[in-house]
N, C-alpha and C positions, 0 to 999 in steps of 0.2 A: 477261723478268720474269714475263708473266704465262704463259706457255708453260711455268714452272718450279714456277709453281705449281698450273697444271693437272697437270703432271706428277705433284709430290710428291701431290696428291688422287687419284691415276689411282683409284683403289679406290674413294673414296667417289665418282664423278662413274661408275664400272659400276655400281655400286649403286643410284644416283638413275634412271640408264637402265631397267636392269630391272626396275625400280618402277615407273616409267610407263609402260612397256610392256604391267606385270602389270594395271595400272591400267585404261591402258585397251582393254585387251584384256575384263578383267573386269565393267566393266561395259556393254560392247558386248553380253554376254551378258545379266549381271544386271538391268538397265536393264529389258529389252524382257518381261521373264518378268514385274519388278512392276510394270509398267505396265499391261500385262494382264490385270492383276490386282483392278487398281481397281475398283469398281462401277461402272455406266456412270452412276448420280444418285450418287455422291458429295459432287459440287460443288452439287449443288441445297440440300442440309439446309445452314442457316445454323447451327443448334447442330449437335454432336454428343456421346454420349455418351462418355466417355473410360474404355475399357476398360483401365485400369491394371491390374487382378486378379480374379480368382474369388472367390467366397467361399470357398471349399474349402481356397484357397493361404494359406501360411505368411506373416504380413507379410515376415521377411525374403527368399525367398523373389520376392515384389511390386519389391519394393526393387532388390535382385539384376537381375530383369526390366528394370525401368525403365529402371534406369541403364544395363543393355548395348544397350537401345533407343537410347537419347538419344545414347551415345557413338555407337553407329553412326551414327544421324541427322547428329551434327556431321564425322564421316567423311565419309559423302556430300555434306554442304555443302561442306567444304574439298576434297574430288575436286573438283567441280561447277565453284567456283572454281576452280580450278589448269584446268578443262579452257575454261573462258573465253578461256583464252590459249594453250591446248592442242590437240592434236585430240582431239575428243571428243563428246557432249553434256551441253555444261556447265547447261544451266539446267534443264533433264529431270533429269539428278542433282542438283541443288539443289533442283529441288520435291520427288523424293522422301526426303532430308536431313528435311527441312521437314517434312513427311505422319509422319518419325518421331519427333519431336522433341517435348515437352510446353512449352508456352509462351505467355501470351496475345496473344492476335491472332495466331494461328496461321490458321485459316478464310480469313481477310481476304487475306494475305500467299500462301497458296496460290491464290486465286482470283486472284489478282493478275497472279501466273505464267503460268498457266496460261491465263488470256484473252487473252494474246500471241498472236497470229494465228501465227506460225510453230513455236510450242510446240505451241498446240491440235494444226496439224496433222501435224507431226510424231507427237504422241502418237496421235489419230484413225487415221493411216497403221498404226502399229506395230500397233492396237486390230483396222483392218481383216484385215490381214494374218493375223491370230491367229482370225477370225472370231468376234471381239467387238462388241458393239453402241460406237457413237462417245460418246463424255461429252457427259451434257447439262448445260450450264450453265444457271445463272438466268440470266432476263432482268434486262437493267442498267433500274434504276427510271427513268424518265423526269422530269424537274423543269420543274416551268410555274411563272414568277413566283417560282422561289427556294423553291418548297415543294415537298418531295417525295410523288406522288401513291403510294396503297398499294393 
């Protein structure tokens, strides 16, 4: 029964294969090029300025931009995911989803990831490799009595 209906799928189940293949083959590559890429203080600034457009650019134009941003971002989040259960690095491609994606608490959610001890170093290694400096993160605030010291 179900041997019949893998069968009658045979086409859509080569398709699903060579997509993850393409997948993760692609970002084995793309992965490591922005990763590289990050500043090494990125995670340090608590704000940051959100370069949606130039002054120069057309609103629509901006718009256009954004949105093939963001859709890529949630690309990378849903890779990210599927590679959790995949081979892959799933949580490396869901922060960088996340770093494209406009959203608030975005900041927070990045710094979140990324302070996983096996992220950090995984991304640190790929950084080394590339003869990049390592990411400096903040230091986590300290709390005496329930009040947090600044």
């Amino acid at each position: 029964m179900i041997l019949e209906w893998v069968y009658i799928h045979k086409i859509a189940f080569w398709w699903i294969g060579i997509l993850s293949i393409a997948t993760f083959v692609g970002t084995l590559i793309i992965i490591p090029i922005l990763i590289i890429r990050i500043p090494a203080d990125y995670f340090k600034h608590k704000k940051r300025k959100q370069k949606s457009c130039y002054k120069n650019q057309y609103p629509v134009i901006c718009f256009i931009g954004t949105v093939f941003k963001n859709l890529l971002g949630v690309l990378f989040v849903v890779a990210g995911l599927a590679m959790l259960f995949l081979p892959g690095q799933g949580l490396i491609t869901i922060l960088i989803g996340i770093m494209l994606l406009n959203f608030p608490g975005k900041v927070a959610l990045q710094l979140r990831i990324v302070q996983q001890q096996n992220v950090l170093r995984a991304i640190n290694w790929m950084r080394t490799k590339a003869d990049r400096p390592a990411l400096e993160l903040p230091r986590p605030s300290r709390t005496r009595r329930g009040v947090m010291n600044k």
